[in-house]
C-alpha positions as CSV (number, residue, x, y, z in Angstrom):
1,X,114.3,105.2,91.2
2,X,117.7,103.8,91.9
3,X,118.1,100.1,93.5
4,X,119.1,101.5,96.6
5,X,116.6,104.1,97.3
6,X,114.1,101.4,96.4
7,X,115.1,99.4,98.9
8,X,115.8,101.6,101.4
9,X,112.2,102.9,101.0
10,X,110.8,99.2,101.2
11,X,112.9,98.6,104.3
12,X,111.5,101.9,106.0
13,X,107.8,100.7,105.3
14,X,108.3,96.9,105.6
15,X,109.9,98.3,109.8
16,X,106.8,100.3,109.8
17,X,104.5,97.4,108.8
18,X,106.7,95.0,111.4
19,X,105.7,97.5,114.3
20,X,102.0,97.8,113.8
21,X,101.9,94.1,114.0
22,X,104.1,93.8,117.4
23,X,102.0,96.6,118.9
24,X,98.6,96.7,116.9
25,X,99.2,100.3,117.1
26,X,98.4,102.1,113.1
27,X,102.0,103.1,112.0
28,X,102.4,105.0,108.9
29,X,105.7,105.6,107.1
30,X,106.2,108.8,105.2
31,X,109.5,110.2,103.6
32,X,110.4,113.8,104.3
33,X,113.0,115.5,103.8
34,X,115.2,117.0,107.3
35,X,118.5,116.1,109.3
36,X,118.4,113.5,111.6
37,X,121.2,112.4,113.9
38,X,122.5,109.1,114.1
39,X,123.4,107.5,117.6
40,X,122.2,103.9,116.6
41,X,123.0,102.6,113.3
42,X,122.3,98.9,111.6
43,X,124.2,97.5,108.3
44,X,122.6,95.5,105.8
45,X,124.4,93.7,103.5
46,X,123.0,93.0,100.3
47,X,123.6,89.4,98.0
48,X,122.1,87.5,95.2
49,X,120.8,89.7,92.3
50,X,122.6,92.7,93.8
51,X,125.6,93.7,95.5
52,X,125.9,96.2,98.0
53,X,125.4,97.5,101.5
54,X,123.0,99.8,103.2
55,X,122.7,101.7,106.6
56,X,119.6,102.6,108.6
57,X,120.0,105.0,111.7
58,X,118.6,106.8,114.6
59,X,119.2,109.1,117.1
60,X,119.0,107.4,120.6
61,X,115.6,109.2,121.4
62,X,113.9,107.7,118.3
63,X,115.9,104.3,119.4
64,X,114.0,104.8,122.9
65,X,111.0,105.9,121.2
66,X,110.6,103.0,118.6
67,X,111.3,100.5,121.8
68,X,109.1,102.2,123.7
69,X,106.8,101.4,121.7
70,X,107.0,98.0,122.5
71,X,107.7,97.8,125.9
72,X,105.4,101.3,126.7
73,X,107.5,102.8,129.3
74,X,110.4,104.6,127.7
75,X,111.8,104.1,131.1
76,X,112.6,100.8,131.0
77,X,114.6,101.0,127.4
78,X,117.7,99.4,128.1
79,X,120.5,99.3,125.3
80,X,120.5,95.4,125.0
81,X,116.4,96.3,124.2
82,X,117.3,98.6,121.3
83,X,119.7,95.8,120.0
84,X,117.1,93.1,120.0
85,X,114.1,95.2,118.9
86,X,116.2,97.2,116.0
87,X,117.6,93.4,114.6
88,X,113.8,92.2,115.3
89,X,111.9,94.8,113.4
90,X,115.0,95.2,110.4
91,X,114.8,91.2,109.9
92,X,111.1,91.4,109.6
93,X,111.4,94.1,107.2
94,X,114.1,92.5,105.3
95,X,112.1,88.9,105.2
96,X,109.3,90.7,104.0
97,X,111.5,92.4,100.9
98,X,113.0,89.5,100.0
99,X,109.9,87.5,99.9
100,X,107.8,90.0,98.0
101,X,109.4,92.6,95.5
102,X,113.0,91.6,96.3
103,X,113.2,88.6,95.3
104,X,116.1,87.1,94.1
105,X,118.0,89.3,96.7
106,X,119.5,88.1,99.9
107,X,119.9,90.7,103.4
108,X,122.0,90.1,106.0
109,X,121.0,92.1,109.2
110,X,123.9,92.4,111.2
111,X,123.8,93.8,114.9
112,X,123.0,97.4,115.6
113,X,125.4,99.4,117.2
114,X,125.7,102.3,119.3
115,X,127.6,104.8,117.2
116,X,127.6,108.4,116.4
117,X,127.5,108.7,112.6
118,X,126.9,111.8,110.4
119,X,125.2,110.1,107.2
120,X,125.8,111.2,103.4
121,X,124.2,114.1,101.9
122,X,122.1,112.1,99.9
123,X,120.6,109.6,102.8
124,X,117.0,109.3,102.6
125,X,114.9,110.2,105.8
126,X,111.4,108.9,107.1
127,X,109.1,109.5,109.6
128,X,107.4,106.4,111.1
129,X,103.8,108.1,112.5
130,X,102.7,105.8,115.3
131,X,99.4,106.0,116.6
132,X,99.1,109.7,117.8
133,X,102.4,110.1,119.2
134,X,105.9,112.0,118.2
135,X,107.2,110.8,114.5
136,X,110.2,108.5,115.1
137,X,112.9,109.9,112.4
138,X,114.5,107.0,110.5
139,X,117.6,107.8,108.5
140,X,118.8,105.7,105.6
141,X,121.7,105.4,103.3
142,X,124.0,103.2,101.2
143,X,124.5,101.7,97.8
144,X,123.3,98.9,95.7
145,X,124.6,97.6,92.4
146,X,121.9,95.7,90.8
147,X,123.0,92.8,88.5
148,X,126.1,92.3,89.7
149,X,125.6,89.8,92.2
150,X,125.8,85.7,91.6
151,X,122.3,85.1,91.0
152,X,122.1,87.6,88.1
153,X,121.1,86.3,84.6
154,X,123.4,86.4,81.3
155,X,122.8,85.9,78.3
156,X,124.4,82.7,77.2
157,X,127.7,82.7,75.0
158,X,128.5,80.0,72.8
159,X,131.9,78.4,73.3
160,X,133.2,81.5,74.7
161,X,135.6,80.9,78.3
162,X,134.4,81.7,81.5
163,X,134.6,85.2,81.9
164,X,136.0,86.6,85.4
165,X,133.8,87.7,88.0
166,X,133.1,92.0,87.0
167,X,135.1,94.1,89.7
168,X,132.2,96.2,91.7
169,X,133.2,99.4,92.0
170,X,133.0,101.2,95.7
171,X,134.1,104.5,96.1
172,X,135.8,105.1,99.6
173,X,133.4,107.8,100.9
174,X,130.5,104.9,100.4
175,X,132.1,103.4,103.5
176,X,130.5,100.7,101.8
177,X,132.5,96.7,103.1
178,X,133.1,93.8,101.3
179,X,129.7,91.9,101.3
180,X,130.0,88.2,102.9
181,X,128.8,85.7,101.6
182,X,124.8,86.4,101.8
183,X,122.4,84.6,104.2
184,X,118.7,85.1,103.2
185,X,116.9,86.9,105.7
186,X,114.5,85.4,108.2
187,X,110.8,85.7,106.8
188,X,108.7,88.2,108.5
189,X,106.2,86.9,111.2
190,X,102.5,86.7,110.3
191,X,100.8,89.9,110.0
192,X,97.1,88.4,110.2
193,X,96.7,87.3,114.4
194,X,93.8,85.9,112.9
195,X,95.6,82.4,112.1
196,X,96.5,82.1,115.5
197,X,93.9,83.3,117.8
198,X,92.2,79.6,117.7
199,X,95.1,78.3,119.6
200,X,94.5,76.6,122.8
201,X,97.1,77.8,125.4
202,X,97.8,76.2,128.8
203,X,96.1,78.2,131.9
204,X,97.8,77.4,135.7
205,X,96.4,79.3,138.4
206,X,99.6,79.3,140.9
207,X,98.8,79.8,144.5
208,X,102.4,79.6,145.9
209,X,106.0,78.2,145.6
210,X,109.0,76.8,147.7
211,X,112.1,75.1,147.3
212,X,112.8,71.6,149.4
213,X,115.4,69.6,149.8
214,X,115.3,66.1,147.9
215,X,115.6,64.0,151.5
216,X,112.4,66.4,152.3
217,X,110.2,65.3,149.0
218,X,111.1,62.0,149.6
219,X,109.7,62.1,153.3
220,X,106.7,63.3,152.0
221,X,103.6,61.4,152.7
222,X,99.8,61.3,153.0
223,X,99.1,64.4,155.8
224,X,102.4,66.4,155.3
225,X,102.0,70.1,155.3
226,X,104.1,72.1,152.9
227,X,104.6,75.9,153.3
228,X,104.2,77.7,150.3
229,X,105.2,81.0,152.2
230,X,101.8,82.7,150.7
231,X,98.9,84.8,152.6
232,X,96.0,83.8,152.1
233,X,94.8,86.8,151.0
234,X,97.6,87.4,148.7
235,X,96.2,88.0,144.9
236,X,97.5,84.0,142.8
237,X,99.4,84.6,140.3
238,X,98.1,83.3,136.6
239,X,100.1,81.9,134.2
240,X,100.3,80.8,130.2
241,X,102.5,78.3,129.1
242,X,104.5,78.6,132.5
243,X,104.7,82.9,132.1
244,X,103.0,85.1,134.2
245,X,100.6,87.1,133.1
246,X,98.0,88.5,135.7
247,X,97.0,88.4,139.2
248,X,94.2,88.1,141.0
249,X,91.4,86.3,143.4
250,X,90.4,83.2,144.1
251,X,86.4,82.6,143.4
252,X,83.4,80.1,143.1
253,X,82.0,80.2,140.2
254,X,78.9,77.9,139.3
255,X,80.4,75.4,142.5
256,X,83.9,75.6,140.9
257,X,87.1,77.6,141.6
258,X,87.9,80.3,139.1
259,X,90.2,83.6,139.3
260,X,88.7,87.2,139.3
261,X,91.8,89.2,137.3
262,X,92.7,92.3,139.9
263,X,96.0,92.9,137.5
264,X,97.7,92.2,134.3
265,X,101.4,92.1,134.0
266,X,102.5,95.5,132.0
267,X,103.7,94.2,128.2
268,X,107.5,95.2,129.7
269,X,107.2,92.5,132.1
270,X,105.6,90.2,129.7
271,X,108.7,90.5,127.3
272,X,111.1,89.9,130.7
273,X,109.5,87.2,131.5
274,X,110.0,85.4,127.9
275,X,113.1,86.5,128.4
276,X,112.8,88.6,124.9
């Protein structure tokens, strides 16, 4: 297998992999062979042992569909949500390439773009299987030159001058650029939650909120009454580490308050909140 369908394979599972663990939904990744359209596409640039640059695209309902994923309303897929989700998931996969079978290699994600593209003959296609929904077609393409790059290993040659850097050769219909100077990829997140469920997390049960002046807080004294423009029967919110997260009703549990959960913010609000 040449270095760039290898990689281009390991990206398509390593996105796959990244996915599961943002959703906890089972994603497989399976090549087949098809046409896909591309409306979204993202560059890679290859470094280190290798030199190169490679392409992965999608058509903007598998964009919507892998986002949707996330968010679970394809309704609320916004471009800027592709952008940030596409560069998430592709750094994951990348981290997790250059840290495992890849090492020695450096990818630079850069940002997606909205594009219309028609790929290569010989691009590589996937189908990322998740949960029991549609496939969402993946599309990638490129070229890598392995052992070109600065990090590759010669055999040492006495007293001989420094040779000059080997040209790499890139034909035009590659539409493959220059590759920058490389900046390793970010490594993936944890795919085990277990490490992290343990964590204590701040809990605030929020009945209401306003907005004073400061000569108002500073007049404020034993007996003031503040209006925190709230029913009383209105749900309080509940909130982790200052972000919402549910609603719901005030109780006594065992002679001490507590909150009955009536609703839990959908996972789209969640990632607006965090400002994701």
């Amino acid at each position: 297998m040449s270095e760039s369908r290898a990689l281009l394979d390991a990206l398509a599972t390593n996105l796959g992999d990244a996915l599961a663990a943002m959703t906890g939904l089972t994603v497989r990744t399976m090549p087949v062979a098809g046409e896909v359209s591309v409306d979204w596409q993202t560059e890679i640039h290859v470094g280190g042992t290798g030199v190169g640059t490679v392409f992965i695209g999608l058509s903007r309902e598998g964009a919507t569909q892998l986002v949707a994923a996330i968010l679970g309303d394809p309704n609320l897929v916004a471009d800027a949500d592709i952008v940030d989700s596409l560069k998430e998931l592709l750094g994951q996969a990348a981290g997790a390439h250059v840290n495992g079978p890849g090492k020695g290699l450096t990818l630079q994600v850069t940002t997606p773009e909205a594009a219309s593209t028609t790929p290569p003959p010989d691009l590589q296609v996937f189908d990322l299987l998740v949960g029991a929904g549609e496939p969402i077609r993946l599309a990638g393409w490129g070229r890598v030159i392995a052992g070109l790059g600065e990090s590759a290993t010669t055999a040492p040659a006495a007293k001989s001058p420094r040779p000059s850097a080997p040209a790499v050769p890139v034909s035009p219909a590659s539409s493959l650029l220059p590759t920058p100077s490389p900046v390793t990829a970010p490594s993936p997140a944890p795919r085990n939650l277990d490490v992290v469920l343990d964590i204590d997390l701040p809990i605030t049960v929020r009945f209401g909120e306003t907005h004073m002046t400061l000569e108002s807080l500073a007049k404020l004294g034993p007996g003031s009454m503040i209006d925190l423009d709230r029913a009383p029967d209105d749900p309080v919110d509940l909130l982790v580490n200052g972000h919402l997260v549910a609603r719901g009703q005030v109780v006594v549990v065992s002679g001490c308050y507590g909150v009955r959960i009536n609703e839990v913010v959908s996972p789209a609000d969640r990632l607006r909140s965090l400002q994701l």
